[in-house]
Wavefront OBJ file of the C-alpha trace (Angstrom):
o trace
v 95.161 125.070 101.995
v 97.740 124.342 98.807
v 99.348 127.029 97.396
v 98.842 126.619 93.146
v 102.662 126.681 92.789
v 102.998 123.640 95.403
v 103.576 120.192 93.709
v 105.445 117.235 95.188
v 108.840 117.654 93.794
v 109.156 121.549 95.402
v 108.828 122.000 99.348
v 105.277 122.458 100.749
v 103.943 125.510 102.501
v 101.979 123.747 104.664
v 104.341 120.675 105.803
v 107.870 122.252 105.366
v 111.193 120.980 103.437
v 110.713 117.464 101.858
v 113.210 114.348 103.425
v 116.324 113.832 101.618
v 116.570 110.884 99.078
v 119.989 108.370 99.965
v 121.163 109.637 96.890
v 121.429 113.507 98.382
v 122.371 111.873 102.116
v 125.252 110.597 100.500
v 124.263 107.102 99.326
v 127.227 105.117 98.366
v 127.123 103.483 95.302
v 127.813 100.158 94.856
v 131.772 98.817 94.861
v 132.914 98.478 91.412
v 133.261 94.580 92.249
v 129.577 94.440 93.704
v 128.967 95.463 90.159
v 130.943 92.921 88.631
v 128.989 90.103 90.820
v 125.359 91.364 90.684
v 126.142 91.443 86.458
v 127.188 88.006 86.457
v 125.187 86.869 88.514
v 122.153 88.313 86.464
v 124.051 86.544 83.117
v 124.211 83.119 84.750
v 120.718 83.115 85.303
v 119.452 84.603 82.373
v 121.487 81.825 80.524
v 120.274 79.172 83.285
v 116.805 80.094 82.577
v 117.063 80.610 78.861
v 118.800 77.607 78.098
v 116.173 75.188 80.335
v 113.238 77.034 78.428
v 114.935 76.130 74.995
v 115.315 72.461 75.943
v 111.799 72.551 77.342
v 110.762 73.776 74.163
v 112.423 71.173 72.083
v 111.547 68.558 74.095
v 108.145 69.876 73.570
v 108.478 69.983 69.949
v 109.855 66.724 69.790
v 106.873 65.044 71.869
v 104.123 66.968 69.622
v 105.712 65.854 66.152
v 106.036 62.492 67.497
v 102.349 62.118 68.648
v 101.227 63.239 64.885
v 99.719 66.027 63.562
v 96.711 66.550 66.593
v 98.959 66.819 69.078
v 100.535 69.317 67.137
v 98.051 71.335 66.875
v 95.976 71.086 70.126
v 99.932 71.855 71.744
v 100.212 75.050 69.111
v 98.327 77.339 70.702
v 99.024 77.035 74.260
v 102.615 77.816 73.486
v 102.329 80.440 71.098
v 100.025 82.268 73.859
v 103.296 81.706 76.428
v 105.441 82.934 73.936
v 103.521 86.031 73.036
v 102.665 86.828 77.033
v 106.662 86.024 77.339
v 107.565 88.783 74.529
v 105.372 91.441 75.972
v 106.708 91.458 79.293
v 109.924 91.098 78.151
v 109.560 94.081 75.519
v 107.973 95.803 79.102
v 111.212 95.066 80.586
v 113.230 96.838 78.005
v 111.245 99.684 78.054
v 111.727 100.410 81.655
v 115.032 99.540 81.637
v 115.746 102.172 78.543
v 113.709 104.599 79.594
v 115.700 104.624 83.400
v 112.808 103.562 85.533
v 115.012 101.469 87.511
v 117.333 104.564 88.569
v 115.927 105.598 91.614
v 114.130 103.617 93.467
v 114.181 105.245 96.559
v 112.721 108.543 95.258
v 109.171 107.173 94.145
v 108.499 106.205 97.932
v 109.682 109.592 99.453
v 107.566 111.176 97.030
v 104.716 109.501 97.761
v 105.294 109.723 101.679
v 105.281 113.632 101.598
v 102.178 113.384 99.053
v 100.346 112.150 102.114
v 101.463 114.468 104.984
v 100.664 117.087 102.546
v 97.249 114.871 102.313
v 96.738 114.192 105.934
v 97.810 118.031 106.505
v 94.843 119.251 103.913
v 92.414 117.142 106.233
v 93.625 117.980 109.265
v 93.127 121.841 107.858
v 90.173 121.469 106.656
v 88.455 119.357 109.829
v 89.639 122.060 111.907
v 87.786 124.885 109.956
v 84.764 123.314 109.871
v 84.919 122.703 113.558
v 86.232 126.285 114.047
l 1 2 3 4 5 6 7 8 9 10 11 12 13 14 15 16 17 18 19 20 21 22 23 24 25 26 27 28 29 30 31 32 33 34 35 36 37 38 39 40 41 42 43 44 45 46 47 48 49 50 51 52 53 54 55 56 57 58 59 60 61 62 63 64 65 66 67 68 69 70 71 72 73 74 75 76 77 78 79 80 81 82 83 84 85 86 87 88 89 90 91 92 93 94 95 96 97 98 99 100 101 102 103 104 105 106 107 108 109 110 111 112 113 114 115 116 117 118 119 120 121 122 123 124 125 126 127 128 129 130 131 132
């Protein structure tokens, strides 16, 4: 049975000491020049990506105002719908990125791991006294 102290970030009376994360094995961070790549690599793309949306978006432009004013408009609000979509997940982005959800990544899944031995332990517990 849980103890009322026991929560998944302390060890568990019933299942013992919780696995170590890589970052307390001894994880190595990433080479100072890994770091250098894997930013401009990310850049490059961004900038590949950004710049073929903008000429997308011009050409798009361009096609609608040439078409007159209904193809204008019946182009409008698909676009604007992309657009906003495109600005909420990137405004998603930034929050996670600010608010450090992308520092450990590991932890989250050891976490939830020892949530379910402590789970499957409960059951196991409980099975047994109503056998017992």
């Amino acid at each position: 049975m849980s103890h009322p102290t026991d929560s998944p970030w302390r060890p568990s009376r019933a299942t013992g000491p919780r696995p170590l994360t890589p970052a307390q094995e001894g994880y190595a961070e990433p080479s100072p020049k890994a770091r250098r790549f894997l930013w401009a690599f990310s850049i490059a793309m961004v900038l590949t990506a950004g710049t073929a949306f903008v000429l997308k978006l011009i050409e798009f432009f361009s096609t609608a105002t040439r078409s007159g004013s209904d193809a204008l408009a019946s182009f409008l609000i698909p676009v604007l719908n992309y657009l906003l979509v495109a600005a909420g997940f990137f405004c998603l982005f930034l929050w996670a990125y600010f608010s450090g959800q992308f520092r450990d990544l590991e932890g989250p899944k050891h976490r939830m791991l020892e949530m379910q031995r402590e789970i499957d332990a409960q059951e196991a517990l409980l099975e047994a006294q109503s056998h017992g």
